[in-house]
Structures are given as structure tokens and as C-alpha cells.
N, C-alpha and C positions, 0 to 999 in steps of 0.2 A: 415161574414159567410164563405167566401170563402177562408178566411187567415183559420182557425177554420177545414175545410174541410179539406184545406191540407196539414196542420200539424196533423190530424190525418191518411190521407193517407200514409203518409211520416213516422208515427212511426208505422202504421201495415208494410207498407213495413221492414223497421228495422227490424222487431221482424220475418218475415216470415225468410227471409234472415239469419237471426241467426238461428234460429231454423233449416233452411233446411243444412245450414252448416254443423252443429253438427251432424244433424240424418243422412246423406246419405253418410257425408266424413270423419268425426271422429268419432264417434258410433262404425261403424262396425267395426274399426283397432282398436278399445279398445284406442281410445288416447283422455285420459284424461285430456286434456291443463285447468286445473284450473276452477273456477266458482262450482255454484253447478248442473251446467249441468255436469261438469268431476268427481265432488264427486257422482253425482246419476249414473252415468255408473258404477263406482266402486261398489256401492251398491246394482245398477242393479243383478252383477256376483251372491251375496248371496240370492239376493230374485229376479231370474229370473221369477216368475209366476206373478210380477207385469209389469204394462207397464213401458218402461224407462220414459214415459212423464207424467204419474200418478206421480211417485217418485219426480221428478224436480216439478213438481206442492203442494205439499206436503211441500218439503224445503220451495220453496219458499211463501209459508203461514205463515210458520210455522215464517221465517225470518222478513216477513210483519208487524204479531203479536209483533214479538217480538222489531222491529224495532219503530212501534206505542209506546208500552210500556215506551221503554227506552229513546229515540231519538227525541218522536214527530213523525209529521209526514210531518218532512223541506223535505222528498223525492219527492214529491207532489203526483197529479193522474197519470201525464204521468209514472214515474215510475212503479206504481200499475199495470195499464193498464199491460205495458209491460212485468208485473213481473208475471201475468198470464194469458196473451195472448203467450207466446213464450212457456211453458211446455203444453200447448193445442194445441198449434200446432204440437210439439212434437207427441203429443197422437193422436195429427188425421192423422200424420205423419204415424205412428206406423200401425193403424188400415187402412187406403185406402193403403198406400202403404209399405205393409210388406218388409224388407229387410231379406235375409235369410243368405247373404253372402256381402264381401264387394264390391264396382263395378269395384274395377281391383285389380292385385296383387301388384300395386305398392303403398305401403305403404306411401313413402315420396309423391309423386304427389298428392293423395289425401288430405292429409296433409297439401300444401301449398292452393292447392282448398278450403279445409275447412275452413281453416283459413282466408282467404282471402276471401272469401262468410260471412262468420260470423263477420270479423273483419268490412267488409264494410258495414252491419249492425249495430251495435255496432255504429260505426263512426255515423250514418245517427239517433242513437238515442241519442245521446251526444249530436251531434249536434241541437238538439229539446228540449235541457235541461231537457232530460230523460235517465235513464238506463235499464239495464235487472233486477233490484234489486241484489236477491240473496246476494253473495260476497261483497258487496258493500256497504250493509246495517251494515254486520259484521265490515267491517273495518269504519264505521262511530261510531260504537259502541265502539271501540277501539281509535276512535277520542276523544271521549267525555270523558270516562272514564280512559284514559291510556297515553292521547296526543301523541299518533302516529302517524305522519304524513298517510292521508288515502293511496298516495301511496305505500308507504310502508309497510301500513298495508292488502292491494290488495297482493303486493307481496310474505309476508308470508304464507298470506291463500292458495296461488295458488300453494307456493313451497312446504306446508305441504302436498296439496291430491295430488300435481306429487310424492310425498314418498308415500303416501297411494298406488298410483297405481303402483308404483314401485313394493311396495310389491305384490300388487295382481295380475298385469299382464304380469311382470315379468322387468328385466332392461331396454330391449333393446324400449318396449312400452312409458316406464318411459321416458326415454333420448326421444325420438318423441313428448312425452306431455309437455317436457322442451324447445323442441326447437318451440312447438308451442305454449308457453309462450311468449317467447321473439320474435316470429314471428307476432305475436297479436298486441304486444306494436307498433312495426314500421307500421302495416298495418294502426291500426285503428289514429296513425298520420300521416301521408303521406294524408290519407281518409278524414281527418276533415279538411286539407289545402287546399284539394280540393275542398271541397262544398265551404268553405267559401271564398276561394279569388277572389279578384276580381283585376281591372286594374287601377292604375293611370296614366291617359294620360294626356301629357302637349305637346300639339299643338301651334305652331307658322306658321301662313299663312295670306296669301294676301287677305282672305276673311273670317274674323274671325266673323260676323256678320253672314254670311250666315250658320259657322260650328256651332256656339252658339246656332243658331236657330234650327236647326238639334237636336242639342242635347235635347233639353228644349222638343220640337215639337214631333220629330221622338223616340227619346231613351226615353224622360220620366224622365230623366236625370237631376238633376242640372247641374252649370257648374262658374267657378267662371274668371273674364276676370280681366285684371289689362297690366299696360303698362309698357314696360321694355328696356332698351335702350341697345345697340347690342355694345359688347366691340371692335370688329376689325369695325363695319361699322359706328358706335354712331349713327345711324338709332335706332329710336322710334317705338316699335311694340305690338301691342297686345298680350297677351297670355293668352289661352286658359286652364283652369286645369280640372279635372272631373275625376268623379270615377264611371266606371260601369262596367257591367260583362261582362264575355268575350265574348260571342257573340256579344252583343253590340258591343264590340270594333271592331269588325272585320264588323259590318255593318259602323260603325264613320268610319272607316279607310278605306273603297270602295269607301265612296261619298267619303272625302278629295282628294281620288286622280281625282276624276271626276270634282274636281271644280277648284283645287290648285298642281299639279303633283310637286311640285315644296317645297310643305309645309315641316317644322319640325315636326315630332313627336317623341317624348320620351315616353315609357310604362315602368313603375315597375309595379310588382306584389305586394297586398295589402292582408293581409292573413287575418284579420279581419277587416272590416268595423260596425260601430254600429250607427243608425239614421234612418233619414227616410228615405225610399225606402231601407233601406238593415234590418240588424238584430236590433232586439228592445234591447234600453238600458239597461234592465232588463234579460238580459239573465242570 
């Protein structure tokens, strides 16, 4: 119940995140960086009397339907969820807090804001093996019926409405909606490296019983011990291996020095972990 709680908590955050990106930092500079949040701005300009988050809610019906139709429905609910949780957000966006103007004159700051607000969204719903739908469903569409790679087919759709918006909102918008294309892609990886990595420590110390016990006990932690023999001393020693996050590590590695000041430790960083205690094989 409580795994359940906060993987829903974890994908409304996502979907708010996104949505407040789009409407307070890209919206109002007209920068349509791709998805059919950047097509419904463009379409916003011809039918200003509807809301922007009406319109975005609309595609993404329309895409859902047509996604079910063709596709199935391998998207699952988190996706749905999100595919009209984030254009209602949108609209209540819209309606408590109306924007009339953008919130500074600088175009590019907002921009890397939004992006970056959005993108770290985005990241935090990928990472829950869910998306925003929309765009995504399109190029699955194109998956099945056309074998385009989906990246690929992501990147057509989003290079065709930065032309759309080229045209409507004029070049210099266009090039903004391009560079927050490509600013998207590194954010929302950089974003997903970070939720999911974690720490491989391999510990050699004089009291490997007492750190083993720590881990198991204190961290919650496996830990896997084996004996290994020292090439300059041919000294026999225990070693310690274990993989857990990084705070964890930084509580492992306070006591070690409280017990052993004297211990080895080695830490890599582990960008996916998949088992127990971390993400389910089935991701």
C-alpha cells in the first residue's frame, strides 16, 4: 500500500512539474519545444477563446482513443493518468493563476527554467514506467506500422511543430523551441541518472563483522563478504561488497571511520540497480 501511495505521489509530482514548466516558463514566450503541449500553444494563437489546457486535454484524448484503437493499450494507466492529469493542470493553471505577460524579459533564462522544470518531470515519470502520452503514443504508432525507431519517430514529430511554430511565431521563437528540444533530451538524462543511481562499495577493514552487521541491521542493506588475499602483504582479508544509496553511504562511511579510521573503501557509481530493495525487474 505504501509502495502504491508513492508511486502515485511520485507521478502527480511529475505531471505538476511538467505542466507548471510549460504554463509559467514556455507558454508565455510562445516556445514551443515539441509534444502536443507545443502543438496546442501553436493552435492556442488561432483559437485564442479556448483555454490552452482545454486544447492539450483534447489532443490528448483524442491520441489515447486513438492509441487504444491501433496500438492496444501496452501504454498502461500510469501513462493515461498522466496524459490527463498534466492538461488539467494546465487549465487550472490557467484559471487560479492567469498569466497576462511573461515573468521577465529574458527569453533564454526562462527557457532553460522551463525546461528544466519540465524536463525534471518528465525524468520522474519515465522513471515510474509512465509518460506524458500525447507525442509518444504517435511515434509508437509509427513503431508498429512503419518500424521507426520510437526515438526517432519522437524526434520528427517535435522537429515538424518547431516548423509549425516557426511559421506562426516567427524564426527567432522557432530557434528557442529548437534549442529547447535538444535541451530536454540532456536534461531529462542527466534526471533519470540521478534518481536511479546508486553506490557500489567495497570495504576492506579490521572489523568486517561489526560493518556487515551495520549494513544488514542499520541500512537494511544486503552485503555480500568473501576472502581475498593482499598481493604486496599475502595477508588474508575479508571483503565487504554492497550496493545502496547514497545517503546510506555516507551513514556506512561515518560509522567505518568510528570503528576502523584505518579501513579501505572503494565507491563506484551504479546507474541502474534492479532486485530487491531497489527497482522491480519488471520495469
Amino acid at each position: 500500500m505504501k509502495t502504491k501511495l508513492k508511486n502515485f505521489l511520485l507521478l502527480t509530482l511529475g505531471a505538476v512539474m511538467d505542466a507548471a514548466g510549460f504554463y509559467f516558463f514556455l507558454a508565455p514566450n510562445e516556445i514551443a519545444a515539441g509534444g502536443i503541449t507545443g502543438l496546442s500553444l501553436v493552435l492556442n494563437t488561432f483559437f485564442p477563446q479556448l483555454p490552452l489546457g482545454l486544447i492539450v486535454l483534447i489532443f490528448s484524448i483524442i491520441l489515447l482513443i486513438t492509441g487504444f484503437i491501433l496500438i492496444g493499450a501496452s501504454f498502461g494507466l500510469k501513462t493515461v493518468y498522466c496524459s490527463i492529469t498534466i492538461p488539467l493542470l494546465i487549465w487550472a493553471f490557467e484559471y487560479f493563476i492567469p498569466l497576462s505577460a511573461p515573468l521577465t524579459n529574458d527569453t533564454l533564462i526562462q527557457l532553460f527554467f522551463g525546461v528544466f522544470i519540465s524536463g525534471f518531470g518528465l525524468a520522474i515519470l519515465f522513471n515510474q514506467n509512465a509518460s506524458s502520452g500525447g507525442t509518444d503514443i504517435v511515434a509508437r504508432i509509427l513503431h508498429k506500422f512503419y518500424r521507426i525507431d520510437i526515438g526517432k519517430g519522437l524526434l520528427m514529430i517535435d522537429f515538424l511543430i518547431t516548423i509549425f511554430a516557426m511559421l506562426v511565431f516567427g524564426l527567432e521563437k522557432g530557434m528557442y523551441a529548437l534549442l529547447g528540444i535538444i535541451i530536454y533530451g540532456f536534461v531529462i538524462d542527466y534526471a533519470i541518472e540521478g534518481l536511479t543511481v546508486s553506490k557500489k562499495v567495497t570495504i576492506i577493514t579490521q572489523e568486517p563483522d561489526l560493518v556487515a552487521k551495520f549494513i544488514v541491521e542499520e541500512l537494511g542493506r544486503g552485503a555480500t563478504v568473501y576472502t581475498a588475499k593482499g598481493a604486496f602483504t599475502k595477508e588474508k582479508k575479508e571483503v565487504i561488497v554492497t550496493i545502496i544509496k547514497r545517503l546510506e553511504f555516507i551513514k556506512l562511511r561515518n560509522y567505518i571511520f568510528t570503528i576502523d579510521k584505518n579501513a579501505f573503501i572503494s565507491v563506484q557509481d551504479t546507474h541502474e540497480v534492479l532486485g530487491e530493495g531497489f527497482l522491480p525487474l519488471d520495469r
